[in-house]
N, CA, C and O atoms as a DFTB+ gen file, in Angstrom:
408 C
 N C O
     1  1     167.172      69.152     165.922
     2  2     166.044      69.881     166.456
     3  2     165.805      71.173     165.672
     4  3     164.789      71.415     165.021
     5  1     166.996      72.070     165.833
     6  2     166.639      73.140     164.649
     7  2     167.080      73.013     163.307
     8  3     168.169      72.458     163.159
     9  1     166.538      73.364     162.399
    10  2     166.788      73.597     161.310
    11  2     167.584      74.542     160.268
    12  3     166.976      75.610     160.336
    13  1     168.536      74.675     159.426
    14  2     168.832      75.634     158.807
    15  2     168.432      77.084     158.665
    16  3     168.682      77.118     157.460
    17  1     168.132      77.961     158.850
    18  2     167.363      79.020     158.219
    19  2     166.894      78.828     156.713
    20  3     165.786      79.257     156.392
    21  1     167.582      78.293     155.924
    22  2     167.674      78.406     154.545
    23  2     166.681      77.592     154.465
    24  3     165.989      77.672     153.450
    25  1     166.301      76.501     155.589
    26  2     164.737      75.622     155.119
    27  2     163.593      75.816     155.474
    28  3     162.692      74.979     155.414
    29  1     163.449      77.504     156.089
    30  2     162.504      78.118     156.884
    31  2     161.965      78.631     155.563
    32  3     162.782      79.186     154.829
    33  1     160.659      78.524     155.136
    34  2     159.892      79.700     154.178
    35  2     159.051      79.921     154.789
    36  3     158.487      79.306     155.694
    37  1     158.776      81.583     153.957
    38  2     157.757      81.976     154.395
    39  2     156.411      81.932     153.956
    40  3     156.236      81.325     152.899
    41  1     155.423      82.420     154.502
    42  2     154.148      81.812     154.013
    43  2     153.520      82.037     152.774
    44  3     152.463      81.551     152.373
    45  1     154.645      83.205     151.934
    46  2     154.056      83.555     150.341
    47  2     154.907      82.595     149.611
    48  3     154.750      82.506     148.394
    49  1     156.080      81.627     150.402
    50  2     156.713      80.551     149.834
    51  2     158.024      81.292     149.220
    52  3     158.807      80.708     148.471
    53  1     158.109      82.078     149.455
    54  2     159.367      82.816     149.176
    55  2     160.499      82.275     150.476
    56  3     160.090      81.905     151.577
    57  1     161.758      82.313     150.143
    58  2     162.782      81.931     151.279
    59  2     162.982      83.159     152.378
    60  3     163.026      84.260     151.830
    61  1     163.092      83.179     153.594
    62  2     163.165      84.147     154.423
    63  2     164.297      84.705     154.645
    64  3     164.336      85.889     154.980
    65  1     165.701      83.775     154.464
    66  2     166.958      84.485     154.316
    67  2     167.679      83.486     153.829
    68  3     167.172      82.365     153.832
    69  1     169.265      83.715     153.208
    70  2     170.052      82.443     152.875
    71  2     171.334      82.555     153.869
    72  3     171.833      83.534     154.424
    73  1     171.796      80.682     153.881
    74  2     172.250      80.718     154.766
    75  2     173.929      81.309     154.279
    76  3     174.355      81.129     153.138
    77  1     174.386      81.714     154.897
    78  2     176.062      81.410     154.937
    79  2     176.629      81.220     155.168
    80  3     176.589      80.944     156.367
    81  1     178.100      81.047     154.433
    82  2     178.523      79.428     154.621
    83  2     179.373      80.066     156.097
    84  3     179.735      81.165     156.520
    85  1     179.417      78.566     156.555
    86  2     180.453      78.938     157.807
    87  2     179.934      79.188     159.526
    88  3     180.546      78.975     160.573
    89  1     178.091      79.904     159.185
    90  2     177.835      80.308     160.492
    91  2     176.648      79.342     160.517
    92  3     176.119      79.025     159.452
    93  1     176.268      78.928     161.521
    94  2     174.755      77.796     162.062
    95  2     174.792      78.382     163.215
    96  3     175.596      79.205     163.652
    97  1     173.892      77.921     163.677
    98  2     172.831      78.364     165.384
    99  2     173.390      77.446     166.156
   100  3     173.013      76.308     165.877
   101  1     174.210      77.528     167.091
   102  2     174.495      76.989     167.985
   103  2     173.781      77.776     169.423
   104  3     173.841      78.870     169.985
   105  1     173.139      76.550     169.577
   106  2     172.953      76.540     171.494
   107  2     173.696      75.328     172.500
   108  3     174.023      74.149     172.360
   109  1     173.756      76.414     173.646
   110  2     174.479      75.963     174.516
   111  2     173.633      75.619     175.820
   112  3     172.446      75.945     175.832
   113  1     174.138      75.039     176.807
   114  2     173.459      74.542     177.861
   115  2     173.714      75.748     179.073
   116  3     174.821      75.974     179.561
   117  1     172.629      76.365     179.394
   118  2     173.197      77.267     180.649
   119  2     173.838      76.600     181.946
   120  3     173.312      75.518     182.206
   121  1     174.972      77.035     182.926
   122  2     175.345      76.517     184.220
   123  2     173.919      76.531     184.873
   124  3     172.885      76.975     184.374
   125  1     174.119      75.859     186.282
   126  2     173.455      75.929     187.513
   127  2     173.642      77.062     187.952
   128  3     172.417      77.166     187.881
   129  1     173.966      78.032     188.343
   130  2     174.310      78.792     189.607
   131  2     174.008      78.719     190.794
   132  3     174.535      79.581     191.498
   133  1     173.071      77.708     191.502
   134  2     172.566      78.020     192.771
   135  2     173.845      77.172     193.582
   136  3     174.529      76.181     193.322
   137  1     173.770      77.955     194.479
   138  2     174.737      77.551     195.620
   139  2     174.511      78.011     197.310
   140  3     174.730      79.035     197.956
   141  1     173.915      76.563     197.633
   142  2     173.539      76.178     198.409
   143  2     174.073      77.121     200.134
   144  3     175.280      76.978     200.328
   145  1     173.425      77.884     201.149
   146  2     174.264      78.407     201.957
   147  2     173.353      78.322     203.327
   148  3     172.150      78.538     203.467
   149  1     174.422      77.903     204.356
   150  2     174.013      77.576     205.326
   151  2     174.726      79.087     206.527
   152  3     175.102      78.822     207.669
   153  1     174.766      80.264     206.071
   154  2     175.318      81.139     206.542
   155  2     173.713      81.932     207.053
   156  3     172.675      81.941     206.391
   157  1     173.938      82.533     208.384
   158  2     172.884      82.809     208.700
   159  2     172.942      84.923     208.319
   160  3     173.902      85.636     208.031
   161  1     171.612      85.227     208.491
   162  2     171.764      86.897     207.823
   163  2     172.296      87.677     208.987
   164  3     171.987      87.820     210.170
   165  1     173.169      88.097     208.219
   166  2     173.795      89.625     209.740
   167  2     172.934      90.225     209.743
   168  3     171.973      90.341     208.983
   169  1     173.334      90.828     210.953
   170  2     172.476      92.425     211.720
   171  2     173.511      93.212     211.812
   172  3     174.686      92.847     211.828
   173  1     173.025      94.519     211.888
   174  2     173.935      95.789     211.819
   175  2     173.154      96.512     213.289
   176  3     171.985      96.841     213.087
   177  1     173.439      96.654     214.047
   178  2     172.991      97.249     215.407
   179  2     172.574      98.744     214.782
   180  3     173.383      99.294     214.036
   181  1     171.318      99.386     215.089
   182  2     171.210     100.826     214.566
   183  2     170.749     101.571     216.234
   184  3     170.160     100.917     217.094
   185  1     171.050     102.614     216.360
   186  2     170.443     103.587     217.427
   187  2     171.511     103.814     218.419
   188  3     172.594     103.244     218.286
   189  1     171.332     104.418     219.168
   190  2     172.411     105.323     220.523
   191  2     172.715     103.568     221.079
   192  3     172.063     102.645     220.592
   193  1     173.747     103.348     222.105
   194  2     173.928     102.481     222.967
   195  2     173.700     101.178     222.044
   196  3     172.833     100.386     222.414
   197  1     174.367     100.928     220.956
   198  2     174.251      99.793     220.388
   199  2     173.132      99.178     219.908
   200  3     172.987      97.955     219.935
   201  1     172.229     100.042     219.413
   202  2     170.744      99.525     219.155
   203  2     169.981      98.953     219.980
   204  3     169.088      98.166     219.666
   205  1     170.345      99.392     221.409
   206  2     169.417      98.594     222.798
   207  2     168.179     100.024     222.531
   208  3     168.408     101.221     222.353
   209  1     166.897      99.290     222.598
   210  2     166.099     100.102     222.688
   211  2     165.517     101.486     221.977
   212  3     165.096     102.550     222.431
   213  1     165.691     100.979     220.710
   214  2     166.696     102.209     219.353
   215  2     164.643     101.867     218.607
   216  3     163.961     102.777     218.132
   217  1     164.320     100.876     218.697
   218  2     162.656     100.358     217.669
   219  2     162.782     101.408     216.581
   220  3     162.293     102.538     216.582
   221  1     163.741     100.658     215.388
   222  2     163.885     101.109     213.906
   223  2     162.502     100.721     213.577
   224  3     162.137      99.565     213.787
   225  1     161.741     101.563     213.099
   226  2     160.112     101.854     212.372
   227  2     160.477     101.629     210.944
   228  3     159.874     100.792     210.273
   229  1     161.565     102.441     210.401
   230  2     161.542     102.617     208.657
   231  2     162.748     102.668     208.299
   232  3     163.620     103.405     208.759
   233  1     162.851     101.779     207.352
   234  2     164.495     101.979     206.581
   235  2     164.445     102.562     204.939
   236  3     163.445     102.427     204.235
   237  1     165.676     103.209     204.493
   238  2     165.597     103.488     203.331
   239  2     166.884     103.426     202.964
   240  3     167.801     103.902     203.634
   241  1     166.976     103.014     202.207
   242  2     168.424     102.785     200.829
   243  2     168.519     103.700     200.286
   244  3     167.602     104.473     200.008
   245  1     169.950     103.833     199.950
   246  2     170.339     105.397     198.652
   247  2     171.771     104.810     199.067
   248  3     172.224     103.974     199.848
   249  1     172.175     105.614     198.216
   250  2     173.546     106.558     198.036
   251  2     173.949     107.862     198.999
   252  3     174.560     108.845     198.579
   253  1     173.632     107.738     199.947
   254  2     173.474     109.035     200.202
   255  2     174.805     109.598     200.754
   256  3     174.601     110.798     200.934
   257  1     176.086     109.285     201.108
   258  2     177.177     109.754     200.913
   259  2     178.020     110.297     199.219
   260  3     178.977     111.009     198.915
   261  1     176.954     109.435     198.445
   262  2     177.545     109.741     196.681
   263  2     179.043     109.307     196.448
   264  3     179.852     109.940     195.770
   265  1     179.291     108.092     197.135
   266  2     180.629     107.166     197.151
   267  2     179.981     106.138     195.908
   268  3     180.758     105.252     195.552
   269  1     178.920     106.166     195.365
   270  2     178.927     105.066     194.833
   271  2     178.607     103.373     194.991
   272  3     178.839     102.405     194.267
   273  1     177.940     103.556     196.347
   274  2     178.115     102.342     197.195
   275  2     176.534     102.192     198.136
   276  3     176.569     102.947     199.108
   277  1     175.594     101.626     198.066
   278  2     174.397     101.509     198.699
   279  2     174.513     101.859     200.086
   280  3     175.028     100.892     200.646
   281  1     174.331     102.576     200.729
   282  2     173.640     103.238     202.269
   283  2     172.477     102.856     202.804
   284  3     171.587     102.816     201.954
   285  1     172.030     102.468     204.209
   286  2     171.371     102.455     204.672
   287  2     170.778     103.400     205.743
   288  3     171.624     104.018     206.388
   289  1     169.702     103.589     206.000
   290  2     169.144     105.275     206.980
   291  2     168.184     104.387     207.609
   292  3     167.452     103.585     207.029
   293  1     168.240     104.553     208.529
   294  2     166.694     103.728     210.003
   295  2     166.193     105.083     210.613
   296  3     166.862     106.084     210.870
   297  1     164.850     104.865     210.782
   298  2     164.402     106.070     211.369
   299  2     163.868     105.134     212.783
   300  3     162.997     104.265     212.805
   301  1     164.703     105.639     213.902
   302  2     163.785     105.081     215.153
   303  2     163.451     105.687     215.917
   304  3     163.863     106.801     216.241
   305  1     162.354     104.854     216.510
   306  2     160.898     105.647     217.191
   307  2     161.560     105.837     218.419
   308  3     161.826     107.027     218.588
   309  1     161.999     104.952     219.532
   310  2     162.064     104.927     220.681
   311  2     163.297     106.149     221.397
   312  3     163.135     106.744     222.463
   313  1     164.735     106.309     220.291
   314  2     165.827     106.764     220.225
   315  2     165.718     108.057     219.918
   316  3     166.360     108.963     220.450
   317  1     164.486     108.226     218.611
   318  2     163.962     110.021     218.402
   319  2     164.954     110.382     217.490
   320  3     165.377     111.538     217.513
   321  1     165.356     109.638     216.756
   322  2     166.460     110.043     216.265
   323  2     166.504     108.949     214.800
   324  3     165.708     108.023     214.639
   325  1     167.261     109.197     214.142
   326  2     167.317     108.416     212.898
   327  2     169.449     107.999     212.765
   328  3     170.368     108.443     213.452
   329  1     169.463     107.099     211.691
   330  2     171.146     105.968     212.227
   331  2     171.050     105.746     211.073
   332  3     169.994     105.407     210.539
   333  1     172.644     105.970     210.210
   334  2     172.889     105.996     209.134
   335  2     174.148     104.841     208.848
   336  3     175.268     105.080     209.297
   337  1     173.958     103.934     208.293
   338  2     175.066     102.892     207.782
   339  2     175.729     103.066     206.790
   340  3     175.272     102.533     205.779
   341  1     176.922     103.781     206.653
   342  2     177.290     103.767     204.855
   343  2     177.955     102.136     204.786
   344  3     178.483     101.460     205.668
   345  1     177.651     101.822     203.208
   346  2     178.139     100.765     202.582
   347  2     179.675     100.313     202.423
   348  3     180.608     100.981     201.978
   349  1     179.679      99.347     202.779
   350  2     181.322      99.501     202.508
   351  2     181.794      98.815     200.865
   352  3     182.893      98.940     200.326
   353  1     180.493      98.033     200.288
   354  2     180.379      97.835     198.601
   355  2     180.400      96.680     198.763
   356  3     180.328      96.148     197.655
   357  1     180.497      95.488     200.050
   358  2     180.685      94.464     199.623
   359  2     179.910      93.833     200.650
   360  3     180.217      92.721     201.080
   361  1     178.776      94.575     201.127
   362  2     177.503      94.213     201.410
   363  2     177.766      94.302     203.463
   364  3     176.910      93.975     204.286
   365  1     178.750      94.672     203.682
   366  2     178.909      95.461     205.064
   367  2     178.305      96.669     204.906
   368  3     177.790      97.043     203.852
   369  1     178.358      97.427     206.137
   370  2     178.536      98.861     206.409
   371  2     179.548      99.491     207.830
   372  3     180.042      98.918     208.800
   373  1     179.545     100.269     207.580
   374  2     180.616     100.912     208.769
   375  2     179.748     100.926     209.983
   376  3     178.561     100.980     209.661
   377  1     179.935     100.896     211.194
   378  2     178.642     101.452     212.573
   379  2     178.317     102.863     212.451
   380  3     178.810     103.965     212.211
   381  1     176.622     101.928     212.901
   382  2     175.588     103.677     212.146
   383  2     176.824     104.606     212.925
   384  3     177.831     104.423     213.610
   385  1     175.890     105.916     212.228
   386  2     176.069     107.364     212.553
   387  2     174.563     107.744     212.936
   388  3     173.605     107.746     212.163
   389  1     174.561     108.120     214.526
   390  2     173.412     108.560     215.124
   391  2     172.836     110.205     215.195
   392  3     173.489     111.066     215.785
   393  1     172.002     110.398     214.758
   394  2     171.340     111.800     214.755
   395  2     170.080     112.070     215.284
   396  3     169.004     111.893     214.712
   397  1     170.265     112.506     216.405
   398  2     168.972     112.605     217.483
   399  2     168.198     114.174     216.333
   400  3     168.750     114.949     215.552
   401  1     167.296     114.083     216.616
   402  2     166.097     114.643     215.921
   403  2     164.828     115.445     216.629
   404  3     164.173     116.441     216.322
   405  1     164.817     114.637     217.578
   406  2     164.283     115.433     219.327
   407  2     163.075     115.730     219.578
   408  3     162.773     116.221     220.666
């Protein structure tokens, strides 16, 4: 399918590079990766009393402890208050931290 380099010219008919000895173009076949999952998505409870009645409006991602590790922040309407998840890096978080706002 491919060809040498050395039998590639270019269009003033001059050679475009020569080959040397020892190296050719090898391609390889990429893996699959997909893997199939029948695991359903967690929830992380956010707001006072276990997220009963907490109506998270807005979430935002950061760093915001600066551990290095993705955080989550909910701002909820009903609770008045906003609930902070730090990451634990392996796609948990610890139970929010609640901060009434008032």
């Amino acid at each position: 399918m491919f060809r040498a380099v050395r039998n590639w010219i270019a269009p003033s008919g001059r050679r475009l590079a020569t080959r040397r000895p020892g190296r050719s173009i090898a391609i390889e076949p990429l893996e699959d990766r997909t893997l199939p999952s029948f695991v359903s998505a967690p929830s992380f409870p956010v707001g006072p009393k276990g997220g009963e009645r907490s109506n998270p409006m807005a979430v935002a991602t950061g760093d915001f402890n600066r551990d290095g590790k993705m955080d989550v922040a909910t701002a909820n309407n009903d609770s008045k208050g906003i609930s902070l998840l730090l990451g634990l890096g392996n796609g948990a978080f610890r139970p929010s931290i609640n901060v009434p706002i008032g």
